[in-house]
HTML snippet that shows the backbone in 3Dmol.js (N, CA, C, O; Angstrom):
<script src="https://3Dmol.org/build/3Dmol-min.js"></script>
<div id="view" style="width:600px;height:400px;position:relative"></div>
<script>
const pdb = `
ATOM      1  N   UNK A   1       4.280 -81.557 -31.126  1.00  0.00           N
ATOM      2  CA  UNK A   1       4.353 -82.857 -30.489  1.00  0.00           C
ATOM      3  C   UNK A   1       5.721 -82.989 -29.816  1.00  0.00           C
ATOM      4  O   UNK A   1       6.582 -82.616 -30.612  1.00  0.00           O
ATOM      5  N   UNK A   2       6.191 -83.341 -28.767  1.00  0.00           N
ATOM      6  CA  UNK A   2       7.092 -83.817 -28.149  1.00  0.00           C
ATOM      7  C   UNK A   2       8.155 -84.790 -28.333  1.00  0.00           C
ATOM      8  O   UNK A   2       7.770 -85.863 -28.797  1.00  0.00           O
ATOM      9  N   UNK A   3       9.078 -84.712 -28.149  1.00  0.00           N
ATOM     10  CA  UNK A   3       9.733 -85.817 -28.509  1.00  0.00           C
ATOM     11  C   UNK A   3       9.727 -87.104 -28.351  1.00  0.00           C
ATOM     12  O   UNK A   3      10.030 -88.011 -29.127  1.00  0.00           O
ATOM     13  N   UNK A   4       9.123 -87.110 -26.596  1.00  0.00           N
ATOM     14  CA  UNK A   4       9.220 -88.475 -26.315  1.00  0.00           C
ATOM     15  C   UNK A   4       7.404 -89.124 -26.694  1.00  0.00           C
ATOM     16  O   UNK A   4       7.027 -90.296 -26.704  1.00  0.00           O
ATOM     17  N   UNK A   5       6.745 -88.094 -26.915  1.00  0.00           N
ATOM     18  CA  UNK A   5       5.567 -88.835 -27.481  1.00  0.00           C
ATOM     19  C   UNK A   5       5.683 -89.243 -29.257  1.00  0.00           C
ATOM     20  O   UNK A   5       4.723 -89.702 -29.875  1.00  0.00           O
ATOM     21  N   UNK A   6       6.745 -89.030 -29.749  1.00  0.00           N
ATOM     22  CA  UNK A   6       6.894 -89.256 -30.932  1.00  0.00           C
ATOM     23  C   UNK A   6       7.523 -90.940 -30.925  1.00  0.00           C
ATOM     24  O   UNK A   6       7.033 -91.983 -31.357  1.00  0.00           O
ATOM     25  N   UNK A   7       8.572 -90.698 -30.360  1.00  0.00           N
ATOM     26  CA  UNK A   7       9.289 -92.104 -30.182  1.00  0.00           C
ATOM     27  C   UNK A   7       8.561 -93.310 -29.474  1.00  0.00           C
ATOM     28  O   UNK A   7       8.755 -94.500 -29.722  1.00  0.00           O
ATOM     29  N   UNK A   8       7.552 -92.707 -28.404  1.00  0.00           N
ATOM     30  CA  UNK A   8       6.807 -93.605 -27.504  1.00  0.00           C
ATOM     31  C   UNK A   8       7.416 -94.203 -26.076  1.00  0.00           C
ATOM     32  O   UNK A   8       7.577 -93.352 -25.201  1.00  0.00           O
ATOM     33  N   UNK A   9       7.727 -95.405 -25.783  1.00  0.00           N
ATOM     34  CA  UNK A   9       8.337 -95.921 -24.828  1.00  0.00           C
ATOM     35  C   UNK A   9       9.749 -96.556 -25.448  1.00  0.00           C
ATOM     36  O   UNK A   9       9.879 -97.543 -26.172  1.00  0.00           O
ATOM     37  N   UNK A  10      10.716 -95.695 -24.941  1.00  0.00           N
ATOM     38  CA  UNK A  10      12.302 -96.581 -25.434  1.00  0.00           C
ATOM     39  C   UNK A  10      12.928 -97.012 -24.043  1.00  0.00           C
ATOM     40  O   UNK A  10      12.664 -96.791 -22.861  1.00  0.00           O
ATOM     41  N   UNK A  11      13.977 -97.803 -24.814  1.00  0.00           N
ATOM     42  CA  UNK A  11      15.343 -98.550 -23.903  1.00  0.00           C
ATOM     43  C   UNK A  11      16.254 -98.226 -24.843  1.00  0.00           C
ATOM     44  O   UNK A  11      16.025 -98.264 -26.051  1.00  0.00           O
ATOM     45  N   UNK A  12      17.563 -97.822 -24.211  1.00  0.00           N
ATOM     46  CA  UNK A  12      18.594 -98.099 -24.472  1.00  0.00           C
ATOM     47  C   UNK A  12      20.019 -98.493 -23.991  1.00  0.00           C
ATOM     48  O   UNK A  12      20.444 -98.353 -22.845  1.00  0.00           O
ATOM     49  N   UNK A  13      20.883 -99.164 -25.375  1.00  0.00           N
ATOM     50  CA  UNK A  13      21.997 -99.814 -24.381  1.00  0.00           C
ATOM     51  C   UNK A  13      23.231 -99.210 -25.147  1.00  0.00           C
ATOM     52  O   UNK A  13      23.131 -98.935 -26.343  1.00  0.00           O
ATOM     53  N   UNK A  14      24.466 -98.995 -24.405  1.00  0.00           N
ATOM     54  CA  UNK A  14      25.509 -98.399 -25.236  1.00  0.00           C
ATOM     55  C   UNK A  14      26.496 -99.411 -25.074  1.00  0.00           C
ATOM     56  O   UNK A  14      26.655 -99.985 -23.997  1.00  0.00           O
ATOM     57  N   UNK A  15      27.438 -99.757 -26.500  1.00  0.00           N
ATOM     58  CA  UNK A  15      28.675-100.329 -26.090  1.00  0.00           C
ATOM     59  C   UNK A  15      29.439 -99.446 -26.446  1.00  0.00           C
ATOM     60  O   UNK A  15      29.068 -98.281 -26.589  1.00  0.00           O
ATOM     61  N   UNK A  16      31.069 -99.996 -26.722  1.00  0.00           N
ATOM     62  CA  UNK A  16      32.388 -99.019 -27.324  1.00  0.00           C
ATOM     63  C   UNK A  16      32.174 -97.824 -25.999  1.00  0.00           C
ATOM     64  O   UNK A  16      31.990 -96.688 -26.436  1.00  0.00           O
ATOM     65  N   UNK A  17      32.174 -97.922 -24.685  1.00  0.00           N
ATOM     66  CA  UNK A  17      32.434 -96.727 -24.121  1.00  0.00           C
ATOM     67  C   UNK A  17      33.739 -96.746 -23.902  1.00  0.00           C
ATOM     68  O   UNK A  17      34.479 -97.729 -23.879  1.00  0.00           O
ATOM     69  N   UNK A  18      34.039 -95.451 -23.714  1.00  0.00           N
ATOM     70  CA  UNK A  18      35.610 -95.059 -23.504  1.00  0.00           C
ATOM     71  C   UNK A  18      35.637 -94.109 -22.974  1.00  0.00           C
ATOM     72  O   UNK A  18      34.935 -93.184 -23.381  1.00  0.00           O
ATOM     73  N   UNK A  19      36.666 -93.916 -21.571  1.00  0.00           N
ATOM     74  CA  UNK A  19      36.444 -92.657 -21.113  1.00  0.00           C
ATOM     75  C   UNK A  19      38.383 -92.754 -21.124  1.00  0.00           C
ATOM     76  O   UNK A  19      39.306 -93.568 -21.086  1.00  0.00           O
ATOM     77  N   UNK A  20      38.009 -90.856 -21.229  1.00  0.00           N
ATOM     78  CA  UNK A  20      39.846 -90.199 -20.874  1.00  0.00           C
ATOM     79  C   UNK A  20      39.559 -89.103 -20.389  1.00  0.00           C
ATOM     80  O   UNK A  20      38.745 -88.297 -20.840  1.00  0.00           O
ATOM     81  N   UNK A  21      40.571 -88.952 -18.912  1.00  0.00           N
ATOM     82  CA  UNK A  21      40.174 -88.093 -18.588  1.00  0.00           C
ATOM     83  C   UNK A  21      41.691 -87.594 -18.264  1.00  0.00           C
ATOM     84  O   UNK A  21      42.602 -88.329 -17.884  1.00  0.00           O
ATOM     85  N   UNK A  22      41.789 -85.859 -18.549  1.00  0.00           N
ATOM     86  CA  UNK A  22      42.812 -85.041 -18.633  1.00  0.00           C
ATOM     87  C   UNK A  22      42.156 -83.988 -17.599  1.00  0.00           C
ATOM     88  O   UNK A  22      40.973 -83.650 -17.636  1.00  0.00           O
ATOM     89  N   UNK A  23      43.402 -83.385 -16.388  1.00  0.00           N
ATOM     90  CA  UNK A  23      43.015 -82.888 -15.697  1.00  0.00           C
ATOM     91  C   UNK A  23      41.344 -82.493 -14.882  1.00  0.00           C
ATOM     92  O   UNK A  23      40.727 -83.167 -14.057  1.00  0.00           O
ATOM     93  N   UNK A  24      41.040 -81.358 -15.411  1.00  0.00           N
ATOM     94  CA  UNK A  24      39.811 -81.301 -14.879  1.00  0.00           C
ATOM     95  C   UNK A  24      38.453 -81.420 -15.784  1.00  0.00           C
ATOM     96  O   UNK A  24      37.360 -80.870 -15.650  1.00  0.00           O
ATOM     97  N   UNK A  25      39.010 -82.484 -16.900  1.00  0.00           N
ATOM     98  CA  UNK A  25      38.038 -82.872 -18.175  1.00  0.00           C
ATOM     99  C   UNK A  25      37.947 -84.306 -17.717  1.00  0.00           C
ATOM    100  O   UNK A  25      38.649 -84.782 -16.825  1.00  0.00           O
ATOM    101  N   UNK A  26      36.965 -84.998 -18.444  1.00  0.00           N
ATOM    102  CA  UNK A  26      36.475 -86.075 -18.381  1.00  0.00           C
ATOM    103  C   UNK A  26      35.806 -86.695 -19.724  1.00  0.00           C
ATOM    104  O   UNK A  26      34.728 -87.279 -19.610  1.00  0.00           O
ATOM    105  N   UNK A  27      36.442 -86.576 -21.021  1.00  0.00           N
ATOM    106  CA  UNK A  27      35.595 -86.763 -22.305  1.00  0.00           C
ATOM    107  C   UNK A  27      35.219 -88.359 -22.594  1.00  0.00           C
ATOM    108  O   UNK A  27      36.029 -89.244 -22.872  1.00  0.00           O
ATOM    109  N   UNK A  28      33.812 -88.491 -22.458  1.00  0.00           N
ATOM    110  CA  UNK A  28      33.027 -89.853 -22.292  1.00  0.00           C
ATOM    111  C   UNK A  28      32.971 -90.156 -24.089  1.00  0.00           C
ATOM    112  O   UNK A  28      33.165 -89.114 -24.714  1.00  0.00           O
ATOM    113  N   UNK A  29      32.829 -90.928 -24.643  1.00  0.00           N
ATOM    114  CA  UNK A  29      32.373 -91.399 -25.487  1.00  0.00           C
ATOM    115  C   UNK A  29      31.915 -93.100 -25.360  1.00  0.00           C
ATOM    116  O   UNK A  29      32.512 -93.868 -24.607  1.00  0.00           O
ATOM    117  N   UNK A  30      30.650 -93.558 -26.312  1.00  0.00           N
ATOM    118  CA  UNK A  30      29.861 -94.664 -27.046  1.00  0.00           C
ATOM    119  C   UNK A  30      29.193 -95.026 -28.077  1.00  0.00           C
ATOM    120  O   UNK A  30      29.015 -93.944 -28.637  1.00  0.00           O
ATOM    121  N   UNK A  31      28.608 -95.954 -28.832  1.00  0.00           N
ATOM    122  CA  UNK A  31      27.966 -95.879 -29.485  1.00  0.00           C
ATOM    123  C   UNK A  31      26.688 -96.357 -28.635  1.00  0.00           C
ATOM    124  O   UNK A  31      26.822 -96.792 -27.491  1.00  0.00           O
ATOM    125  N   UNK A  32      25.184 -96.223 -29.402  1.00  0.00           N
ATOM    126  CA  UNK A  32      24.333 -96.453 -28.433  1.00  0.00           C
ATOM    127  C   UNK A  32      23.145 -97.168 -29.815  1.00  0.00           C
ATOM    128  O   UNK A  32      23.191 -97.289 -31.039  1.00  0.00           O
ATOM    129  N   UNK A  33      22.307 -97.448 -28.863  1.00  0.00           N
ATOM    130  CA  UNK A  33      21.144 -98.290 -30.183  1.00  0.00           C
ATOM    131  C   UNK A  33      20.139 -98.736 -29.016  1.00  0.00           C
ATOM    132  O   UNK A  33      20.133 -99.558 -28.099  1.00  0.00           O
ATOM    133  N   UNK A  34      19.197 -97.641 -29.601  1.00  0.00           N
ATOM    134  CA  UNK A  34      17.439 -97.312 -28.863  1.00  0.00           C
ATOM    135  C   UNK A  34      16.692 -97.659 -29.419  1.00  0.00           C
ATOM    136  O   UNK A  34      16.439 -97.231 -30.545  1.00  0.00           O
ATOM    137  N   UNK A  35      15.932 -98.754 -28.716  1.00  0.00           N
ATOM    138  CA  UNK A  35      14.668 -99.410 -29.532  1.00  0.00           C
ATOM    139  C   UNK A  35      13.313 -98.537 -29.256  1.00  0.00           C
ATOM    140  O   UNK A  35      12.970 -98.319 -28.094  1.00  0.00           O
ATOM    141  N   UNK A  36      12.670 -98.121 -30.196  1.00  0.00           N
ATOM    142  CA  UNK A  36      11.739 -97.386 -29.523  1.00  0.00           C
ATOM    143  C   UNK A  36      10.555 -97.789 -29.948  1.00  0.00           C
ATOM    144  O   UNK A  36      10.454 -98.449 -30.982  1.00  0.00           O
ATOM    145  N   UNK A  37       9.458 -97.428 -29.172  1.00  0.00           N
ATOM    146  CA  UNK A  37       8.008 -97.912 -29.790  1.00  0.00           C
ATOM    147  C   UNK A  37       6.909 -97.687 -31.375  1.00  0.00           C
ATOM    148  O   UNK A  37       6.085 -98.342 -32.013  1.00  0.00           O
ATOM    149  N   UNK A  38       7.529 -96.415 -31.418  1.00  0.00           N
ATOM    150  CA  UNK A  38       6.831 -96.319 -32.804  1.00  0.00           C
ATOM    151  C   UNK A  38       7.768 -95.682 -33.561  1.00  0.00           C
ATOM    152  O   UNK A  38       7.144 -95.291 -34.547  1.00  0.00           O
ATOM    153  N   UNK A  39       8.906 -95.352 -33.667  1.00  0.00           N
ATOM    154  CA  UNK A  39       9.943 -95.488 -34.899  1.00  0.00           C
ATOM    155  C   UNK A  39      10.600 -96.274 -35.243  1.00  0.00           C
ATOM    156  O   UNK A  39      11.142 -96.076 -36.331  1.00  0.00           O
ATOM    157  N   UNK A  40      10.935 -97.715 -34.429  1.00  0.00           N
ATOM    158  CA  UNK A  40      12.251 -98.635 -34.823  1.00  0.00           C
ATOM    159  C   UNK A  40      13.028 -98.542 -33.816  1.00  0.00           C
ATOM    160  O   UNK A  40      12.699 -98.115 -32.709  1.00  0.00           O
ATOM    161  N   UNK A  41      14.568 -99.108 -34.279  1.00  0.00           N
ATOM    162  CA  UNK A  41      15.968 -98.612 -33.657  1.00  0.00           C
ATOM    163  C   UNK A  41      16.507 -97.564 -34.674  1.00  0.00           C
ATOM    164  O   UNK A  41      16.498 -97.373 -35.890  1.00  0.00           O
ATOM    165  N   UNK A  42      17.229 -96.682 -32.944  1.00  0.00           N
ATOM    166  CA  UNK A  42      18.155 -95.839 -33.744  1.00  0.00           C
ATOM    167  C   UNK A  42      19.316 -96.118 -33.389  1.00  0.00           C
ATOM    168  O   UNK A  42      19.602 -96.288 -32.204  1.00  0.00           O
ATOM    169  N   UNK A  43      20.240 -96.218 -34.431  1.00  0.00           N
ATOM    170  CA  UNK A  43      21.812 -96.196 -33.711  1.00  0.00           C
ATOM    171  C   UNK A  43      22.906 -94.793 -34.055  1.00  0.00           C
ATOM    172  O   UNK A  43      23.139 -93.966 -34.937  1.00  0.00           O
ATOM    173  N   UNK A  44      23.236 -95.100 -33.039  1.00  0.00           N
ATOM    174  CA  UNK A  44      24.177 -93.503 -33.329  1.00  0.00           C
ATOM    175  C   UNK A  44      26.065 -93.851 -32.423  1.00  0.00           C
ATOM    176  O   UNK A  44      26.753 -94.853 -32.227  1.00  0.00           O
ATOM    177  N   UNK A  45      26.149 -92.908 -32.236  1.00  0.00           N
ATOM    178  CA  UNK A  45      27.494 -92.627 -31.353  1.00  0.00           C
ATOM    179  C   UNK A  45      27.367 -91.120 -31.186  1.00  0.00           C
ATOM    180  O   UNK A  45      26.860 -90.380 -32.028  1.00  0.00           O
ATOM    181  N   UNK A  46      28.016 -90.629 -29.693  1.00  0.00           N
ATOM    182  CA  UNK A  46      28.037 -89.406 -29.075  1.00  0.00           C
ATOM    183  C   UNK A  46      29.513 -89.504 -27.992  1.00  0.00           C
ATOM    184  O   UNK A  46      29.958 -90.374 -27.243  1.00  0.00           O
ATOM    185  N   UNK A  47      29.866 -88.373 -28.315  1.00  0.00           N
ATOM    186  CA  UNK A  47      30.758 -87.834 -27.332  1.00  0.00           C
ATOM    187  C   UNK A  47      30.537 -86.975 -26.148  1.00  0.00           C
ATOM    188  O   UNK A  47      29.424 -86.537 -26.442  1.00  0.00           O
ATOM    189  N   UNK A  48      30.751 -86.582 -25.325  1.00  0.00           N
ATOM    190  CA  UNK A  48      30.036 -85.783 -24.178  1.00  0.00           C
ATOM    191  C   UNK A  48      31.872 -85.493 -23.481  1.00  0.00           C
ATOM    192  O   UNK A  48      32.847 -86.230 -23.333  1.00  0.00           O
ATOM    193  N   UNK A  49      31.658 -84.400 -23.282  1.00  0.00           N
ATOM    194  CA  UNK A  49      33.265 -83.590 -22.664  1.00  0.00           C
ATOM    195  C   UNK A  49      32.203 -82.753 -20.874  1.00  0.00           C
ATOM    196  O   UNK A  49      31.353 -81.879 -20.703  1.00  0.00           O
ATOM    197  N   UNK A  50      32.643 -83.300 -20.369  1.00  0.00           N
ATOM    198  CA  UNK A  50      32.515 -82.916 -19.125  1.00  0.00           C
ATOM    199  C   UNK A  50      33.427 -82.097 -18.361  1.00  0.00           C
ATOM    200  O   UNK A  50      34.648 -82.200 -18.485  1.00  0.00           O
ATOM    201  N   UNK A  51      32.778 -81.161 -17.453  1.00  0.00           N
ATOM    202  CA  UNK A  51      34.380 -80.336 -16.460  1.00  0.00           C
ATOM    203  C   UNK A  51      34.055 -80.246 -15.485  1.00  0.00           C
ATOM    204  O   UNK A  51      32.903 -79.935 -15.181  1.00  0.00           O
ATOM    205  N   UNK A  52      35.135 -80.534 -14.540  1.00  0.00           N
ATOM    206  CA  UNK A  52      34.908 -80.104 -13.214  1.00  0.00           C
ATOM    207  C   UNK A  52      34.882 -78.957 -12.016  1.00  0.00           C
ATOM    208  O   UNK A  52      35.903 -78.306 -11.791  1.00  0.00           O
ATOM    209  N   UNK A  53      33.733 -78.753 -11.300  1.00  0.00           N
ATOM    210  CA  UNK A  53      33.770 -77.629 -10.715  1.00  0.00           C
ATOM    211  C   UNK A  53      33.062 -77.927  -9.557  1.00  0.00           C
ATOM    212  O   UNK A  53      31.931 -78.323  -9.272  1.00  0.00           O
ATOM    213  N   UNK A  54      34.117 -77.603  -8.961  1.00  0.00           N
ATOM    214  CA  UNK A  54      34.219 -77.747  -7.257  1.00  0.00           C
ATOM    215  C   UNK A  54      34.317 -79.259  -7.080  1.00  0.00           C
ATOM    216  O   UNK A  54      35.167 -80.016  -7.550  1.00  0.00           O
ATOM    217  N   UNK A  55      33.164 -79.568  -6.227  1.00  0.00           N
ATOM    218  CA  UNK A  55      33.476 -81.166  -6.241  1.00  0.00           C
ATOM    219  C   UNK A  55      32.581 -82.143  -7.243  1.00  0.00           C
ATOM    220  O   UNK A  55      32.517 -83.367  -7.126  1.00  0.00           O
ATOM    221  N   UNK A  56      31.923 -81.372  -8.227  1.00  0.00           N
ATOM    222  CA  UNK A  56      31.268 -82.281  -9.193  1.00  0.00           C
ATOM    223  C   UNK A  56      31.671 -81.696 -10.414  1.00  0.00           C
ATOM    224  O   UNK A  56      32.263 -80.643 -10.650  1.00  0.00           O
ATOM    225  N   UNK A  57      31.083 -82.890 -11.388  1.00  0.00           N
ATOM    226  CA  UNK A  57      31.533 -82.958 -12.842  1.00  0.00           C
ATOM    227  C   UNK A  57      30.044 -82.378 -13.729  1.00  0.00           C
ATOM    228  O   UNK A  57      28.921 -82.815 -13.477  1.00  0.00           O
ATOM    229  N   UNK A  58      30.261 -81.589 -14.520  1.00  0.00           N
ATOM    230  CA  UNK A  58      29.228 -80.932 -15.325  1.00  0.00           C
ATOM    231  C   UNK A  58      29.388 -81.514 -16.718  1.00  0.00           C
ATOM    232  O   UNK A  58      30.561 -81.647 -17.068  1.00  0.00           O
ATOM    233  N   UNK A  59      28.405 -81.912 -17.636  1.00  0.00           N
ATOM    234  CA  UNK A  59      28.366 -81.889 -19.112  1.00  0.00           C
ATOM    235  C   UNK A  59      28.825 -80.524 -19.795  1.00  0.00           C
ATOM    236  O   UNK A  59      27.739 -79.961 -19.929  1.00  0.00           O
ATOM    237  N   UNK A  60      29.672 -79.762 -20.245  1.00  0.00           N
ATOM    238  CA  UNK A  60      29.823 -78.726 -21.016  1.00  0.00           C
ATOM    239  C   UNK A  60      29.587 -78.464 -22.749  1.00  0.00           C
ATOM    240  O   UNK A  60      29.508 -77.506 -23.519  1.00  0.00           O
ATOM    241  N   UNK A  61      29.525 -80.218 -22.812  1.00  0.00           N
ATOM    242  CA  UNK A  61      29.312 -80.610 -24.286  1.00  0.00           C
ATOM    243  C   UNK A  61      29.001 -81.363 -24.816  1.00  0.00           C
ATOM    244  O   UNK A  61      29.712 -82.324 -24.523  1.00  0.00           O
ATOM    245  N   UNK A  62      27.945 -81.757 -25.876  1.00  0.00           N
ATOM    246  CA  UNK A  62      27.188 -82.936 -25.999  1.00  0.00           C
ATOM    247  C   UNK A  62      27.198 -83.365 -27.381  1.00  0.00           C
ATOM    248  O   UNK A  62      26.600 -82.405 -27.866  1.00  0.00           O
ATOM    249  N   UNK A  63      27.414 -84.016 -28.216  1.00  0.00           N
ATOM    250  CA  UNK A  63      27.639 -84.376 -29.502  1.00  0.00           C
ATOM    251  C   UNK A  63      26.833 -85.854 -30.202  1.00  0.00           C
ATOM    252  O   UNK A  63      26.819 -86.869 -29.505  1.00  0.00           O
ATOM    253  N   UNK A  64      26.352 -85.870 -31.240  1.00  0.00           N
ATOM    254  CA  UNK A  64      25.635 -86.944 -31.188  1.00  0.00           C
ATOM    255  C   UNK A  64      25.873 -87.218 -32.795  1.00  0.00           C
ATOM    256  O   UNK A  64      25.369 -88.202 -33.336  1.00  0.00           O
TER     257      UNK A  64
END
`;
const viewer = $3Dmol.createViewer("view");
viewer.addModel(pdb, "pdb");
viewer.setStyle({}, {cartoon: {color: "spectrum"}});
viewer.zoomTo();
viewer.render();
</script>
């Protein structure tokens, strides 16, 4: 089964974002809280470290 047929139809909203960005990094962080259709809410927090190459920014790292 799939993931998103497990959860069903979600939304989500993040507060606490914070971004810093050092040279050609960009490390995002939030906490977040997804209401979803057939499990509930989930709440969490994730970090995400991004880098840049050429003229755009890539995810290199994802944390949850």
């Amino acid at each position: 089964m799939e993931f998103d047929e497990i959860m069903g139809k979600t939304t989500t909203e993040l507060s606490e974002e914070h971004y810093r960005m050092t040279g050609d990094y960009v490390i995002f962080s939030a906490d977040f809280e997804t209401t979803t259709e057939n499990v509930g809410v989930i709440r969490g927090a994730f970090t995400q470290i991004w880098k840049k190459f050429g003229e755009k920014y890539l995810i290199i790292h994802d944390m949850f």
